[in-house]
N, C-alpha and C positions, 0 to 999 in steps of 0.2 A: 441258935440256928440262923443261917444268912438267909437275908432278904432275898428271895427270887427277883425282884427287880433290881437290886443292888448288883446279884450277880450280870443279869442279863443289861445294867448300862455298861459294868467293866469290859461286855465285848460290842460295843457301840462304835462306829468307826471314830468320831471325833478323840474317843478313850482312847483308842488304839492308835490313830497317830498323835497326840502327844504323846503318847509314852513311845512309842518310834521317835519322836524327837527326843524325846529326853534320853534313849538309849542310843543315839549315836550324838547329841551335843556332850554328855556325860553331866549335865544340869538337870536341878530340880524344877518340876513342873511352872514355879512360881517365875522361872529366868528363862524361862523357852516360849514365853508369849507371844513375841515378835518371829520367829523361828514356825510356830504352831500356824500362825497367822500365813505368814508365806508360804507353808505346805498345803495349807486348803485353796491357799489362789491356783499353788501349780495344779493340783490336782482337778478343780475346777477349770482350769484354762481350755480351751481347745486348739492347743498347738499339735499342730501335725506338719511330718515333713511335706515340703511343697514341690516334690518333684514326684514326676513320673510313676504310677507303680508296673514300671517294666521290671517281674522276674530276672528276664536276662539281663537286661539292663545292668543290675544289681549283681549279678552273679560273676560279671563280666569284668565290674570294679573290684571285688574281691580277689578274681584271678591277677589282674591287676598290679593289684598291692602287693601279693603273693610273690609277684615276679621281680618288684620292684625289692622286695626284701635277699632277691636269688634264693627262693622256696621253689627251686620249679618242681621237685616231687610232689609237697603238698598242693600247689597247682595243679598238676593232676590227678592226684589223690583229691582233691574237693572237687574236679571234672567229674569224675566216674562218680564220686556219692552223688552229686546233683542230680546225672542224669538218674540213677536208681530210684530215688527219691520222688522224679518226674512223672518213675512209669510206674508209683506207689500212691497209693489213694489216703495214706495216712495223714499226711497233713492238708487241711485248707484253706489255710493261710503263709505259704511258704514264702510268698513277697516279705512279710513284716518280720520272718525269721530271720531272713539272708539277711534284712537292712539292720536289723539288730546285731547281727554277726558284722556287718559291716563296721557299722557304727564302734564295736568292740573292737576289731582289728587298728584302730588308728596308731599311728605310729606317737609313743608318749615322750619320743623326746621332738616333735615339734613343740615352738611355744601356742601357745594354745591360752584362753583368759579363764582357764577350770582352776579352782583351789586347790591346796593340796592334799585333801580330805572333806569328806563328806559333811564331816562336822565343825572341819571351817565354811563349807559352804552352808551351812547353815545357821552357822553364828554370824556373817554377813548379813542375814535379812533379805531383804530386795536391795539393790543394787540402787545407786545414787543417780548414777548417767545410764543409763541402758540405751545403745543403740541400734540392740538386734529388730533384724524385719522378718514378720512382720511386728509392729510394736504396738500394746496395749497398755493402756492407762486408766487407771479408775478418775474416775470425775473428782476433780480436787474436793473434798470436803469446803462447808458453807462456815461463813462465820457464825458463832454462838449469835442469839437473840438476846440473852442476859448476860448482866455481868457476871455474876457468878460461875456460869457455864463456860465463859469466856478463858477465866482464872482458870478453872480446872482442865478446860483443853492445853492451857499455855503452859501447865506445868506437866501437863503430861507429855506434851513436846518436845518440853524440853528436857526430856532425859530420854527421849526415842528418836531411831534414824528413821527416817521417815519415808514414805513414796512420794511419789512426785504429787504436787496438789498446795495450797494454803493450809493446811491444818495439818501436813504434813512436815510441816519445814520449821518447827520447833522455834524456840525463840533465841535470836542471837543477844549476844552482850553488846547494848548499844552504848556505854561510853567510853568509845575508843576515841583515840586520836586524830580520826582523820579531819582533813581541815575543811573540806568541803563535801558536796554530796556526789557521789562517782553514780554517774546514772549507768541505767541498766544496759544501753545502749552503745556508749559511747567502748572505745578500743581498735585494737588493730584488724581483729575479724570475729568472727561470728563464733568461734568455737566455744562449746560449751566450757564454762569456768565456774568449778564447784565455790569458789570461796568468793563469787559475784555477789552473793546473796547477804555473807559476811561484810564485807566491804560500802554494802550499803547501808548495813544495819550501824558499824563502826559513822557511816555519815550523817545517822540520825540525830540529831542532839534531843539530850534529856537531860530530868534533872534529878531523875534517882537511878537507881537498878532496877534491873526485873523482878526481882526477889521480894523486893519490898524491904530491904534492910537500907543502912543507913543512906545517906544521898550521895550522887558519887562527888567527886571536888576535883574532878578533870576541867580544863579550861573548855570555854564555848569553842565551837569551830568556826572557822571563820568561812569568807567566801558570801554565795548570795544568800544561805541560806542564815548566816550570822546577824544580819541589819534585824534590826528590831521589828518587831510588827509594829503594823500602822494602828489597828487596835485591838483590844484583848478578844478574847473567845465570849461569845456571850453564849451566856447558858441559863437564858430566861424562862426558856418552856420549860412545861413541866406537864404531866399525862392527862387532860384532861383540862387544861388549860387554853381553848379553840383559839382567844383573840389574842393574843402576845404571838410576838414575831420568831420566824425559828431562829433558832442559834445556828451559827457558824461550825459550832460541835456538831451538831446533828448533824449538820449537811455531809459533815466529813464521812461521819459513819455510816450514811446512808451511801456513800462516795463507793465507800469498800465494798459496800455490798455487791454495787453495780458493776464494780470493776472486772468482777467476776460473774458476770449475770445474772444478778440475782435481783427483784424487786425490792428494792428499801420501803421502807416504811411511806415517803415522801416521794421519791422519786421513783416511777415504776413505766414498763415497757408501754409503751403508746403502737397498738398494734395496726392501726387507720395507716399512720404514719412511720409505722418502723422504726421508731426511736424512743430512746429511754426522755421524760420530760416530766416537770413536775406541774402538779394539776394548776389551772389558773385561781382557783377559788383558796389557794394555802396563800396566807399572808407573808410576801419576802418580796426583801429589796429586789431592783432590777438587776444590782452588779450581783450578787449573790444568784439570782435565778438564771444568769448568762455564763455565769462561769461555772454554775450545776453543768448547761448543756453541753460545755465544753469538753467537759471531763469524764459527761456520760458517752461521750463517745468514743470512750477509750474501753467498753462494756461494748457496745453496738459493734467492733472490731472483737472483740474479745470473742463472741457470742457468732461473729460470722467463719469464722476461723474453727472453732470452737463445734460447729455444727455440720462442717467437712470433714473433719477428721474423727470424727463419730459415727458417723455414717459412710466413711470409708475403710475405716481401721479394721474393721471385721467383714466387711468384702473381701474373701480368698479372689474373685473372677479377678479383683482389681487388682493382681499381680504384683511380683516383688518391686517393681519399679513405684508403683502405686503405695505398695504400704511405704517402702522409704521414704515418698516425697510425705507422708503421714506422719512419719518418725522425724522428720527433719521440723514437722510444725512442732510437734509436739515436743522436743527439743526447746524450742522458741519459747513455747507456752511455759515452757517448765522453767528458764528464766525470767518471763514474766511472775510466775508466781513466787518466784522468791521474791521480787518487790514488791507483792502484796503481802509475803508473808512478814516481811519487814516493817510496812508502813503497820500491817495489824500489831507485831507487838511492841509498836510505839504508841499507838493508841490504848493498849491495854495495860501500859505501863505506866501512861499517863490516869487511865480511869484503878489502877489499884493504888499509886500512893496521890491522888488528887492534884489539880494542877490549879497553880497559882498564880492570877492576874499578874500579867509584866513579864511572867517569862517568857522567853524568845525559844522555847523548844518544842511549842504546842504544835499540832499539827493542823495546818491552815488549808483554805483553801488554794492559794496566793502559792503556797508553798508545794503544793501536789499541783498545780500547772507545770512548775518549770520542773517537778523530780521526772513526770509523763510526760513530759513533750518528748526525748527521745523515744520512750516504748509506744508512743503514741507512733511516730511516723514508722516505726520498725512494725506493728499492729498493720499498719494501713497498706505500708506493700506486703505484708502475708494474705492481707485480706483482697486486692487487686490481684494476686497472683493464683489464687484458690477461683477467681472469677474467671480467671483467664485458662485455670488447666480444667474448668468443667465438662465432666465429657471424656477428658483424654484418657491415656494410658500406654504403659512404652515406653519407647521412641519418640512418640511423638509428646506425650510429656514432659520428658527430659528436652523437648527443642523448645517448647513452650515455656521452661524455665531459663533457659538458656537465652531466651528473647529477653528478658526481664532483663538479665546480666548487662546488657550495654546501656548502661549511665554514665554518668559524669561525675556522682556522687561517690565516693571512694565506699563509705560505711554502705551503704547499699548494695555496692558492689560486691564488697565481701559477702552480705549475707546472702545474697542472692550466688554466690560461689559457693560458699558453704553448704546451701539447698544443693546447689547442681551436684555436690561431690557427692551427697549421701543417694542421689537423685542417679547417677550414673554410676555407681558402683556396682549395682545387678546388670547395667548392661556390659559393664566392662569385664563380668566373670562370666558371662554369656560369651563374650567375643573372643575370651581366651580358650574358654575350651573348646570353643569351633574351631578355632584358628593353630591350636596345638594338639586335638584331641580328636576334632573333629565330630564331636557329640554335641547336638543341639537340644540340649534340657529347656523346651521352651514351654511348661507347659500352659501358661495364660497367653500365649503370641503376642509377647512384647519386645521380643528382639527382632532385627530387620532383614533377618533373614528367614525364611520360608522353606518349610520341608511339606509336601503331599506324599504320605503314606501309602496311597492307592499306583504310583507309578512302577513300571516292573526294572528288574535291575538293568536291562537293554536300554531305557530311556532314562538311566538314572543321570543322564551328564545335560541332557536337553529339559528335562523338565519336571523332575524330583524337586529340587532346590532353585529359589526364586529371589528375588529381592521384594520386601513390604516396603514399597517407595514412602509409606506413611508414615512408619516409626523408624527410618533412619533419622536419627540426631540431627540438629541443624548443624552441630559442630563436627561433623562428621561429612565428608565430602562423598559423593555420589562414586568418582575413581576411587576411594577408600574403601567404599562399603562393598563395592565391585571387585576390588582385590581379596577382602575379607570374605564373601562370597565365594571366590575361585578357590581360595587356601583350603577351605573344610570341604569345600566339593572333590579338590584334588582327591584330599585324603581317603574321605568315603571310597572315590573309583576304584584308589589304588586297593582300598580295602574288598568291596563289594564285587568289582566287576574283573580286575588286575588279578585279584585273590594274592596280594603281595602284602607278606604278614609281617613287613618292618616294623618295628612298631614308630609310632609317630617320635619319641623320644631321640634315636638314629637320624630321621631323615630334618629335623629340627635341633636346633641348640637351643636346649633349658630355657626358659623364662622367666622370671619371678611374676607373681600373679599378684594381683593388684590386695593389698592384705587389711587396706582400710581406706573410708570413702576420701579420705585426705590425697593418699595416693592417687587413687582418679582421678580427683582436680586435681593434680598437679601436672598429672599427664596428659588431660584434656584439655589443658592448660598452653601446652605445648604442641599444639596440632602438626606443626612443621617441624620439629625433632624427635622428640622421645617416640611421639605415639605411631608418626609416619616410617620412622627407622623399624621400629617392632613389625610395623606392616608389612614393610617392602623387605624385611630381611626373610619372615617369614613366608612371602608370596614365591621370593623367587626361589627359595630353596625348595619347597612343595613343586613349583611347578617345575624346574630343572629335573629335578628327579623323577616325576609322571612322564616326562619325555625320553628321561631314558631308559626308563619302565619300556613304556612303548616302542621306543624305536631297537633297544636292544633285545627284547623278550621279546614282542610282538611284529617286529620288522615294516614300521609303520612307513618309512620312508622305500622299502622295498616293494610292498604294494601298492604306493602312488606309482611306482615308476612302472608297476604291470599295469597298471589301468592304461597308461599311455600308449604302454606298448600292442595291446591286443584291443583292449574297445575303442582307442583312438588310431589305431591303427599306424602306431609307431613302429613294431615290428616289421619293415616291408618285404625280406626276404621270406618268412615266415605266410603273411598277408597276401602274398601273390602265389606260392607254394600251395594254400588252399583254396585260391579260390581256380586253382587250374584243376585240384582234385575235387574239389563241388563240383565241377561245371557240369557232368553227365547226371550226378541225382540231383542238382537243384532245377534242371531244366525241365522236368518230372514235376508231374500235378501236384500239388502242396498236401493233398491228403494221402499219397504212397508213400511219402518219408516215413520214415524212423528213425529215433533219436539214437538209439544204441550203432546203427549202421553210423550216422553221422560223425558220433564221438569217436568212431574209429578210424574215421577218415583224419579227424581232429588228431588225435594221438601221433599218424603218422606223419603229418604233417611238421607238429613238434619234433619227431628224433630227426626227421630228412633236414633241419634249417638248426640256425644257433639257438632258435629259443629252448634248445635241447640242456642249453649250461645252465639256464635257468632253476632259482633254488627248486626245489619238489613239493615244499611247504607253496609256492604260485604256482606250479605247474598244477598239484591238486585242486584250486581252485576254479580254473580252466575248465570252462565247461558249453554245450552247445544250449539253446535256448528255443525253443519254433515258439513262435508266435500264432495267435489266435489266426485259422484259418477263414476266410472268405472264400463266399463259392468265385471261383476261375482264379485265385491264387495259386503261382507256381513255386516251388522251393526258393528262390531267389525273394521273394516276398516275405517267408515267415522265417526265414535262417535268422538267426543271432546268437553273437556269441556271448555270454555271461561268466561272471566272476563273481564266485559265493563270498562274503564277508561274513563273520560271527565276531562274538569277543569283542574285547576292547577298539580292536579297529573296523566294527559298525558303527560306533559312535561319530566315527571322521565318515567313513562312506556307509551313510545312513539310507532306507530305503528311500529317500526324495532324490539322494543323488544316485544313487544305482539307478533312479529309472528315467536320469536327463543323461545317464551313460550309454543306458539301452537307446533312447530316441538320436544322439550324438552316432552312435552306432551305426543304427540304421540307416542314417542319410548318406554318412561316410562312405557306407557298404554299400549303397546304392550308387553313389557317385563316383566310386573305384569301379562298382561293375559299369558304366557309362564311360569309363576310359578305357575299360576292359574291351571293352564293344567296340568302342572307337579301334583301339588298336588291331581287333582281328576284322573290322572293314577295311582300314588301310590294306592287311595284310593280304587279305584279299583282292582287292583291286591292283595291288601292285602283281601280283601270283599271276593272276588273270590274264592281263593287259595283255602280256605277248602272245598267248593260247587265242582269244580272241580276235586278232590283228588280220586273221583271214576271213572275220564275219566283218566286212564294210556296215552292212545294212544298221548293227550294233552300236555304231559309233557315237551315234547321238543321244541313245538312253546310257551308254556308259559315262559319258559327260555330265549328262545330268545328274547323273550318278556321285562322280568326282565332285561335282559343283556342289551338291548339298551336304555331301559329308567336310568340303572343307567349311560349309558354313557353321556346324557341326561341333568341326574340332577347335575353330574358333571361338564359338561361345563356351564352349567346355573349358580351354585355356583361358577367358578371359576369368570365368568365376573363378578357377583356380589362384589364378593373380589376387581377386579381390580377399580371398578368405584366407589367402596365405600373409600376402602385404598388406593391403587397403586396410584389412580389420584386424592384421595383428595375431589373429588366433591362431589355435595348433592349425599344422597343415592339416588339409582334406588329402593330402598322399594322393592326389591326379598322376602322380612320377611315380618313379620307383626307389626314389628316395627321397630322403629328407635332408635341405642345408640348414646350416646354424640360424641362416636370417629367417627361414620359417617358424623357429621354435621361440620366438620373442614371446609369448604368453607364458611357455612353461617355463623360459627359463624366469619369468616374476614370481610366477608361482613357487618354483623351488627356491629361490634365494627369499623371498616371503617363508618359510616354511623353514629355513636353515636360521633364518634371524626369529623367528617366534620364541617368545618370552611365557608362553600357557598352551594349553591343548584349544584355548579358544583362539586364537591367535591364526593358528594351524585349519582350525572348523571353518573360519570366515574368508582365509583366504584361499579354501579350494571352494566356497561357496561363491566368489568372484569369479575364480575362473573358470567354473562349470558353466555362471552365469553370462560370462564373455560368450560361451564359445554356444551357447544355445543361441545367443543375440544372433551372431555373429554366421550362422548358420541358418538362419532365417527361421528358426525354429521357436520363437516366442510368439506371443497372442499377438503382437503390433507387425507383424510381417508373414501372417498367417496368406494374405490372399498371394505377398511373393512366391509363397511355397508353392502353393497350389499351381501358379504357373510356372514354376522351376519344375515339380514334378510331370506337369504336363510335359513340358519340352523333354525331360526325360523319357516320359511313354513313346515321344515321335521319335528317339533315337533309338529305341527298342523296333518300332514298328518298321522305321528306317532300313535297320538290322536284318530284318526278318522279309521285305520287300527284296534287298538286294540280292540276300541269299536264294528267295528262287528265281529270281532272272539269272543270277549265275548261274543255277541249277541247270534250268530249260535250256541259256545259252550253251550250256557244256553237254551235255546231252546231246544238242541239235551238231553240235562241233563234233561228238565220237561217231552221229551216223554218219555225219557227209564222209569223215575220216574211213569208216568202214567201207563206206560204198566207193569212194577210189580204190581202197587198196583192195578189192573184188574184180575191181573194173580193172586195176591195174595186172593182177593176178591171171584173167583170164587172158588177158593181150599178150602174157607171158607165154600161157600155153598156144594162142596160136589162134584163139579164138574174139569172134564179137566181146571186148569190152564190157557193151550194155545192150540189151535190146531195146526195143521200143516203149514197151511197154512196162521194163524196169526203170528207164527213160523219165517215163509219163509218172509214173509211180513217185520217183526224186524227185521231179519239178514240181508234185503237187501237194509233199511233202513242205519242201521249201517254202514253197507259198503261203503255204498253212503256217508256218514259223513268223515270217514275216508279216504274214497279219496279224500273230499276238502283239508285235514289237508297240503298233501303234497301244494298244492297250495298256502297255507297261510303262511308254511314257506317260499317258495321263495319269495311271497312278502315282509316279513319280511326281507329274506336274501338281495333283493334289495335297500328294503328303505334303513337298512342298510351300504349298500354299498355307496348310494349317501349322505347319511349325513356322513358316516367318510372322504369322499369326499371331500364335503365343507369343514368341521372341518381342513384335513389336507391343504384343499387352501388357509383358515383362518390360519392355522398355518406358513404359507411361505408367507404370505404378513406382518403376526406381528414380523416374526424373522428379516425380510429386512426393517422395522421402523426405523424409525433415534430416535423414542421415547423408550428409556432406559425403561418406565414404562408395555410397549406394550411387548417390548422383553421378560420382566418379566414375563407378563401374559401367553406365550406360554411357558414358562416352567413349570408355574403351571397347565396349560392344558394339555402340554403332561410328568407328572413328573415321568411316570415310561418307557417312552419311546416308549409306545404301538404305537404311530402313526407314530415314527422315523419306526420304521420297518416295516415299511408297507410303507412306502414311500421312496426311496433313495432321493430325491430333499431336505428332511428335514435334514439330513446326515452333511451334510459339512457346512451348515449353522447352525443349530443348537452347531456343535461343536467348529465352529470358533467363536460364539457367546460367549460359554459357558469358549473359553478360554480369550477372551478379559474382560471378567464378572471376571474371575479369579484373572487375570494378575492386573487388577484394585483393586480386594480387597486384 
């Protein structure tokens, strides 16, 4: 009958995978030890994939590959399962499914480093070089304490492939040929070289084999390590023995122990002092106890090195760039211990067949300074270099290594090159797939580029995606990072916001992607060819094609040119057409408007003028605006006209510039209607003139009359001048049309806008010229109190307006009775009769009088208003003479150029003349 335990170990998991190894190596239990061994690491390990678990994400890659295979059915045949799937509660863990399905989809004729069977890959073992990140390593095994143990680890070594470590690295055949000792350091670069460890073992001399069989009878090697020793090994101590001097042996072996941080017997960690030191009270010479310390500090680096990469290597937060620069020590480490595992079995080879005074193959101390001097100084900048990336992670680890790199030292150089490749190779698989893919898998935030999750797709082009000024590379220029920036944001827009499903493959030419960290240094190597050419070929193609996304799909360059034409008031046929059909509802209290009466004035306006050829896609846009009422606002106050943006082209006219178009709008509007004004006073007084010519009494308030409005239309034309020419900017449209020499700002703007190389390009330069023409308008915070008396003097031209229109009134009225009372008078003369009697007589004359006594009253109003508009004018002239703006200054010369307002003011006096002489002195 079977043992109940017997059965119940056969289903014990350690049972069951060996024998899973032994049913897929097709070996017996006794030949799958090494096999068995590496399945309980994997299985133990905590590898997990290091990206994202975005569902879609994953789902999206799938489709992907799907398409890239031309599966477009199963494409969407796995669309419509997904979604099913989504809105089913059956699975809940659908992420780890897809990525397993992902992972299974890979295409098998790339090369790839998978064996070609399961049961090769597990007659492999572990693997000799492994460079995947993140990278984990067992703690090298310690040397035996006996000899014995010593023996049986060395022959067990020696017939196993081993992991990385000293007790791992089996024993080589040291009587080879080689003439001299090839140190561990020395070669053209850093990269790792499996048969380094062979080569030094070939440079040990000895005087038998490993084996313990006969001796070898290969010649001595020659070189430094050939000269004879100065004197033999002494091996006086013995256990227990306190007063006798240590041996030279000892020191050695306690040498090894340190070398790997480990306390020796004699020599042990001094923790006051942070260094390995051997106690004062053990009896040894002084050269002996100087050159212990020398060597123990080839352990104190070992150990500091040794102590970051342990407590880094299993930090997930410290990211791919982090475990790499981890993988790249431990790299280093892992040829350092092949010289330990070398130097150990030459000492073991010497304590199994005994060593005999005189010969030259012992291992000294003499002789471990000069094999460690190079792995010494290669220890010492890992160990400075581990000091200096404390803290970091990134980008800006990769610049921290990258600092190292400029020496003078050629070996340094390389190793410090060979860190940066392995070191920059996660960021350079970050920068292609943003820069080809547009997909930012970042998920420790080590690449230099910045995506916030919470922004909505309207803001996706201003403030989704940022630059981490900290973890851009130092080899990596701020215009490069800024290009590589613009490329993946393109894409996103054209994806997110554009809804333009090219896929990134069409609007780019193929790349090879960077396939091993050799490749990144070579190409970061090359900052100004390979890596800048990949940049700039991919910038300009992204952003060429976003523009004609834009300007062909979304007609981007057709709605700059409606903004001009309607909020700036370009259209002038159009722009004077409405404001002759506002004029009866805007002169209406501000709160009996309505918008729907408006827009239909608006509409008619459109078909009556050419803005009628205008595409329908801006004419829909076209829309009227009323602004926030104030109590005694009239229509003329809250009119404005607006232009709706959505889509791709909010991102260019975004709501900060829609609403410097509204306030740009509104002064325009105000300052067309003040020419508006102007022209129907002229037209009026010229109408008048000759109807009047029979009222003498009149003559003087009509004068006054004439005199203020030319003062009037004088200051009106001289701003016109300054905001047309002086400042460059769009016209204020004071005329009725527009010359070419008015349009100098747009036309920068548009040939800025024709030469753009991005859509930011395009953002900065209508941010220029928005910001021109606010300046230039008096409409920024540093020329706020010009406004104020600009608008003032506008109010006096209104009130101006409104004074003249009823003296005309009165005077025309007082003109149709006298005109009626002759033609009565003349009427009755006809028939035969008195003309007038006395008393119709008395009636006229007292009439008239009464007219005549208003007159004086309408001059003083006159003489008032007067008064407070040369007022304002000369407060506007002492705020433009004390400008720091040269163009301003200008403009109060040509406001006051005969001087009329210096005299009348003394405050304009000393100003005006110190102006006049600094204007001089300069030309």
């Amino acid at each position: 009958r079977r043992d109940p335990m017997a059965a119940l170990d056969q289903k014990s998991p350690n049972v069951l995978l060996q024998s899973l190894c032994c049913r897929i190596t097709g070996k017996s239990e006794a030949d799958v030890a090494h096999q068995f061994q590496y399945a309980v690491r994997v299985i133990g390990s905590n590898y997990a994939p290091t990206i994202e678990r975005d569902e879609f994400l994953v789902s999206e890659k799938i489709k992907k590959e799907l398409l890239k295979q031309r599966r477009e059915a199963d494409a969407a045949l796995f669309s419509e399962l997904h979604r099913k799937l989504q809105t089913q509660g059956v699975l809940k863990h659908r992420w780890s499914i897809l990525y397993l399905l992902l992972s299974l989809c890979e295409d098998p004729r790339k090369p790839s480093g998978r064996v070609g069977s399961y049961g090769a890959l597990f007659a492999q073992a572990l693997p000799r070089d492994a460079h995947s990140t993140p990278f984990y390593y067992a703690r090298p095994q310690s040397l035996s304490l006996s000899y014995p143990e010593r023996s049986v680890l060395a022959a067990h070594n020696a017939s196993s492939v081993g992991t990385s470590g000293i007790g791992s690295l089996g024993v080589y055949p040291v009587n080879g040929p080689g003439p001299s000792p090839q140190s561990l350091l020395t070669g053209p670069g850093p990269q790792s070289d499996p048969s380094r460890g062979s080569r030094l073992a070939w440079a040990l001399p000895v005087s038998g084999s490993p084996s313990g069989a006969a001796p070898s009878t290969s010649r001595p090697p020659a070189g430094p390590t050939s000269a004879p020793p100065t004197r033999p090994p002494h091996r006086q101590r013995r256990d227990g023995d306190g007063s006798a001097e240590i041996s030279e042996a000892t020191l050695v072996r306690d040498i090894l122990y340190v070398f790997q941080g480990i306390d020796g017997k004699f020599i042990k960690m001094c923790t006051p002092e942070n260094c390995y030191k051997i106690d004062s009270k053990v009896p040894l010479c002084k050269s002996l106890r100087d050159t212990s310390s020398r060597l123990a500090e080839l352990g104190w680096l070992h150990n500091k090195v040794r102590k970051y990469t342990d407590s880094r290597s299993l930090d997930r937060a410290f990211g791919l760039v982090g475990q790499s620069f981890c993988a790249s020590l431990h790299q280093e480490l892992k040829e350092y211990y092949r010289l330990l595992s070398v130097l150990h079995a030459q000492l073991q080879v010497e304590d199994d067949q005994g060593v005999n005074v005189g010969v030259d193959s012992t291992l000294t101390m003499r002789r471990l300074l000069v094999w460690t001097y190079d792995p010494k100084i290669r220890l010492k900048t890992l160990a400075a270099l581990v000091d200096y990336c404390q803290g970091r992670k990134g980008g800006e680890l990769a610049s921290a290594v990258h600092a190292y790199g400029k020496t003078g030292d050629p070996h340094m150089r390389a190793l410090v090159q060979h860190i940066l490749g392995l070191v920059s190779h996660p960021i350079l698989n970050f920068l292609y797939r943003w820069i080809y893919d547009g997909e930012l898998e970042d998920t420790y935030h080590e690449f230099f580029v910045a995506s916030d999750p919470t922004v909505k797709t309207d803001r996706l082009w201003h403030d989704k995606y940022s630059l981490r000024k900290s973890m851009i590379p130092s080899f990596i220029t701020m215009d490069q990072a800024r290009k590589v920036l613009l490329i993946g944001k393109s894409i996103n827009f054209l994806h997110q916001v554009c809804h333009d499903r090219t896929p990134p493959g069409k609007i780019l030419p193929a790349s090879k992607s960077t396939d091993s960290p050799k490749d990144a240094a070579e190409l970061f190597t090359d900052l100004e060819g390979a890596f800048q050419s990949k940049i700039d070929a991919a910038y300009f193609e992204t952003s060429k094609y976003l523009l004609d996304v834009l300007n062909k799909n979304y007609q981007l360059l057709d709605h700059l040119q409606a903004m001009r034409r309607y909020l700036l008031l370009g259209q002038g046929d159009f722009i004077r057409h409405l404001m002759d059909l506002l004029k009866p509802e805007l002169a209406r209290a501000a709160t009996t408007l309505y918008q729907h009466n408006l827009t239909g004035i608006l509409e008619t306006a459109v078909r009556a003028t050419n803005a009628q050829f205008d595409s329908p896609e801006i004419l829909k846009r076209l829309d009227v605006r009323l602004l926030e009422v104030s109590p005694g606002d009239t229509g003329w106050d809250v009119f404005s006209l607006d232009y709706h943006v959505d889509g791709p082209i909010a991102t260019v006219f975004t709501r900060e510039c829609m609403s410097h178009y509204l306030r740009v709008f509104n002064f325009l509007w105000r300052a067309k209607r003040m020419e508006y004004i102007l022209t129907d006073i002229w037209k009026s007084q010229m109408c008048n003139a000759k109807l009047l010519k029979s009222m003498p009494e009149l003559s003087g308030v009509l004068h006054q009359c004439h005199i203020l409005a030319s003062e009037m239309v004088h200051f009106i034309h001289q701003m016109q001048y300054y905001i047309t020419f002086e400042a460059s900017s769009l016209s204020l449209l004071l005329t009725f049309s527009l010359s070419f020499v008015l349009e100098c700002s747009w036309d920068e703007l548009w040939n800025k806008v024709q030469q753009a190389q991005d859509l930011d390009h395009i953002i900065a330069a209508h941010e220029v010229f928005l910001d021109t023409i606010i300046s230039r308008c008096l409409l920024d915070s540093n020329s706020r109190s010009l406004l104020n008396q600009l608008r003032a003097v506008f109010d006096q031209i209104i009130e101006f307006q409104n004074a003249q229109d009823t003296l005309y009134r009165s005077a025309l009225e007082e003109l149709q009775l006298r005109v009626q009372f002759e033609d009565s008078k003349r009427q009755r003369q006809q028939e035969g009769e008195w003309g007038v009697t006395a008393e119709q007589e008395a009636a006229e004359n007292k009439r008239v009088q009464e007219f005549k006594d208003t007159i004086p009253k309408m001059c003083s109003q006159l003489r008032l208003l007067t008064h407070f508009y040369q007022g304002i004018v000369q407060e506007f002239l002492r705020l433009l003479m004390t400008s720091s703006d040269e163009s301003l200054q200008f403009l109060s010369f040509r406001l006051d150029f005969n001087e009329h307002y210096k005299a009348r003011d003394p405050r304009l006096r000393p100003s005006l003349g110190a102006t006049r002489g600094r204007r001089s002195s300069n030309i």
